[in-house]
Structures are given as C-alpha cells and as structure tokens.
C-alpha positions as CSV (number, residue, x, y, z in Angstrom):
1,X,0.0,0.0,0.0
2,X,0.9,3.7,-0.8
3,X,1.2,6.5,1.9
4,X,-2.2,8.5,0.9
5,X,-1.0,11.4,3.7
6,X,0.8,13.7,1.0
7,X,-2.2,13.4,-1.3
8,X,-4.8,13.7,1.2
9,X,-3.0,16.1,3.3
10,X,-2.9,18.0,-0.5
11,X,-6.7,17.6,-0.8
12,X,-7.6,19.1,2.3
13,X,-5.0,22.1,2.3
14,X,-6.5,23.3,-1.5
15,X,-9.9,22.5,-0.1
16,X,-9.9,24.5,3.3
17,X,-13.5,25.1,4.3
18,X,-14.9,22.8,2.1
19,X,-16.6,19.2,2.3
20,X,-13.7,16.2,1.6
21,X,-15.4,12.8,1.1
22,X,-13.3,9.6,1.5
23,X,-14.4,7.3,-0.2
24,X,-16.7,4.4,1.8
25,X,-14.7,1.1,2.3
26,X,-11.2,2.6,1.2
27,X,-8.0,1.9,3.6
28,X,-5.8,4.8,3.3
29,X,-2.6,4.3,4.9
30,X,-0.8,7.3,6.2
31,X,2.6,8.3,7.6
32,X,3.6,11.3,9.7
33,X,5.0,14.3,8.8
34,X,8.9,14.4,8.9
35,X,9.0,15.4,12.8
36,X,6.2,13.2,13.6
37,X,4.2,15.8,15.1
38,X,1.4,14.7,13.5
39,X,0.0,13.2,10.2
40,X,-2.9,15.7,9.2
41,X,-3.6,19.1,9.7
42,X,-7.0,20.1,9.0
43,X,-8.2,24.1,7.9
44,X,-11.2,25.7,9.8
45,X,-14.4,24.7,8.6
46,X,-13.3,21.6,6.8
47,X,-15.7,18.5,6.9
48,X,-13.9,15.3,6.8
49,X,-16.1,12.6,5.9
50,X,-16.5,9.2,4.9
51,X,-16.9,5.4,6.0
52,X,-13.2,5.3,5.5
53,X,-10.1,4.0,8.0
54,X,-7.4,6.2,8.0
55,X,-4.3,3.4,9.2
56,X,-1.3,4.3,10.4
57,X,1.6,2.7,8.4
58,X,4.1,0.1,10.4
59,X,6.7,1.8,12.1
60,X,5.4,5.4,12.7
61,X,5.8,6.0,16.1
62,X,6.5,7.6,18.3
63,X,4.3,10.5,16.9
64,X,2.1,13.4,18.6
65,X,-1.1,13.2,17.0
66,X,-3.1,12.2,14.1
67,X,-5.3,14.8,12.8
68,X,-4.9,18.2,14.1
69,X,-5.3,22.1,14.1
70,X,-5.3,25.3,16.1
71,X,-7.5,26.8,14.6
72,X,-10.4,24.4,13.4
73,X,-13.6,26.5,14.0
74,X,-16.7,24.9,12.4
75,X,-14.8,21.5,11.6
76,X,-16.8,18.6,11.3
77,X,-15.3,14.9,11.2
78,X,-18.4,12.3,11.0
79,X,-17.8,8.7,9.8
80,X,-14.0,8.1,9.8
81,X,-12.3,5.3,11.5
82,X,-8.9,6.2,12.7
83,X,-6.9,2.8,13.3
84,X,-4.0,3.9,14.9
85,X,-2.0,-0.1,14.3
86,X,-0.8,-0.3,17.9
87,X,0.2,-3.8,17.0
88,X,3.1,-2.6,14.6
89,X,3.5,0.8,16.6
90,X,4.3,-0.7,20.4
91,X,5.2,1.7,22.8
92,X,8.6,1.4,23.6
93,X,8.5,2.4,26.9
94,X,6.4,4.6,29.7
95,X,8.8,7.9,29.0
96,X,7.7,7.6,25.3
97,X,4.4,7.6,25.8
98,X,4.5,10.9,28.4
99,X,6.9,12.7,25.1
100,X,4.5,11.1,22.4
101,X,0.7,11.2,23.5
102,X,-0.3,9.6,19.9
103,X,-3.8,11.1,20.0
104,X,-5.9,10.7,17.2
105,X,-7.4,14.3,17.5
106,X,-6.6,17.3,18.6
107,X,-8.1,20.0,17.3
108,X,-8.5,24.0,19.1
109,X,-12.1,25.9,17.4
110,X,-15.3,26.4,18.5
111,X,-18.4,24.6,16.8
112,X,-16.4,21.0,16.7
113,X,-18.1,18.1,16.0
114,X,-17.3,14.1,16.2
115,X,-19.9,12.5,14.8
116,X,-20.2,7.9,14.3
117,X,-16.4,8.4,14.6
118,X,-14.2,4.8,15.3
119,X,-11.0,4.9,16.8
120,X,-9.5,1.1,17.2
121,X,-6.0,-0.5,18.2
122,X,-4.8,2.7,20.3
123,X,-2.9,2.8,22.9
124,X,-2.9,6.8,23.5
125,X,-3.1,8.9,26.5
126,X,-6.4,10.8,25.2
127,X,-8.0,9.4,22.3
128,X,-9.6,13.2,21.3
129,X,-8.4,16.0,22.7
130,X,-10.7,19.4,21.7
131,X,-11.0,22.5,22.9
132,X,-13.2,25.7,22.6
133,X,-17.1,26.0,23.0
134,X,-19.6,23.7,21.5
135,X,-18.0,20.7,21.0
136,X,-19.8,17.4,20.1
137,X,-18.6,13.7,20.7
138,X,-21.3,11.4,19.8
139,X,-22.9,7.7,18.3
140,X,-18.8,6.8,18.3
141,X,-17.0,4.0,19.5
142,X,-13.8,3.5,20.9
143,X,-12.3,-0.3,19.9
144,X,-9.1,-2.4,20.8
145,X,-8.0,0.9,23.2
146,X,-4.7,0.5,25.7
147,X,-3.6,-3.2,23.6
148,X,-0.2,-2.1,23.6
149,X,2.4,-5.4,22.7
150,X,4.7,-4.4,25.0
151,X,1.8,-3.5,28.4
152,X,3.4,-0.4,28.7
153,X,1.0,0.7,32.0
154,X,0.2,3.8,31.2
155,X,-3.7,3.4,32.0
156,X,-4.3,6.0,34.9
157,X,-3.9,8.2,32.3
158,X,-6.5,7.5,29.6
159,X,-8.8,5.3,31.1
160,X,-11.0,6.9,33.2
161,X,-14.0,6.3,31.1
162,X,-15.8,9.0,30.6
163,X,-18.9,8.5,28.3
164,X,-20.2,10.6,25.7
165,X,-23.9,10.4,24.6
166,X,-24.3,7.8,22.2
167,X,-20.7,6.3,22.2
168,X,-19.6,2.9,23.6
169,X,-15.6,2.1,24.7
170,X,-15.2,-1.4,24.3
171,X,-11.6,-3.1,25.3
C-alpha cells in the first residue's frame, strides 16, 4: 500500500473550508509528517467525511497526534475510522508515551463536531483531545483501546471512562 498522507493532506489544504469525502470502504494508509508531530492538519471549517479508516503505516511512532489544528472552528469529522495499528506501533517504553501522547485528534475551534467516529487498536493517553465551546462527541465508538504489545501501563492516564452520549468504549 501507498502512503495517501501527501495526497490527502494536499486535498484538504486546496480545499480548506470545504466538504472532503473519502471514499466508503477505502483503507488509506498514512505516515507522519517528517518530525512526527502529526499526520494531518486540518483548515477551519473543513468537513472530513467518509466510511473510510485512516491506518497508520508500520513503524510510525512515536508521533504526537493524528489529525490536528489550532484553529479548526466549524470542523466537522463524521464517519471516519482512525486505526491507529498499535500492534506494529508498540510503545517502547512509559517515558515515550509521556513525550509522544499519539492522539488521534486534537483540534482548538469552536463549533467541533465528532460525529459515528471509530477509533481502534490505540494505545494513547487521550484518544480526542478538543478545545473551545460547543463541541460534540457522539454515536462513536472506541475499539481495541490501551492493547499495547509491550503492556506499557500507562492506563491512569487514559482510562477513566468518561462516556459521551451515544458512544460505547469497548476493550
């Protein structure tokens, strides 16, 4: 499989503010950005949609986050699985983890919105972290979380099991 992140990352840069449809079914495998800071950054008012699994590729990590911004007001993400491949991304040890969160999102704007979202085989501290006013988590599910190969206990962390309308955590 081809890294997709350059092309998609291309796609949603020359369509800031705009609706971006993945295609249902597809697997696009991404990489991160050269400092591994992060994969994707998504532009304010950018809908990123689709019944589509964004995977990270073998051998990524350690890395920040997947999809990000600081400035995403009126972003929308309904429909995308993020599968984050903990088996072929172990955490090496408890201090990576504290350097390297690996969250899927983190995104800083008001009028968010996480809509039938799946996030599977993570091991992160936070799985979304979003900040600003009017922010939506809900009908999402959270599968394979903390099934790190190497049991690097890092649980008190991210587990505390907070529910969001609509969503279900399963381990």
């Amino acid at each position: 499989m081809t890294d997709a992140r350059p092309a998609l990352q291309n796609i949603v840069t020359h369509n800031a503010g705009k609706t971006i449809v993945l295609p249902d079914g597809a697997v696009c495998l991404i990489t991160p950005v050269a400092d591994k800071t992060k994969f994707l950054s998504l532009p304010a008012g950018t809908i990123l949609r689709g019944k589509a699994t964004l995977r990270v590729a073998n051998s990524s990590a350690p890395y920040n986050s997947i999809v990000s911004s600081t400035a995403c007001n009126w972003c929308q993400i309904p429909d995308v699985t993020i599968d984050a491949n903990i088996a072929n991304n172990p955490i090496v040890d408890t201090r990576e983890i504290y350097a390297h969160a690996r969250t899927e999102f983190v995104l800083s704007g008001d009028d968010l919105s996480f809509r039938g979202i799946t996030i599977m085989n993570s091991s992160p501290i936070n799985s979304i972290i979003a900040t600003g006013s009017r922010i939506t988590v809900e009908g999402s599910r959270f599968k394979v979380i903390g099934d790190d190969p190497n049991h690097v206990a890092h649980e008190s962390l991210h587990r505390d099991r907070t529910r969001f309308p609509g969503s279900s955590h399963r381990d």
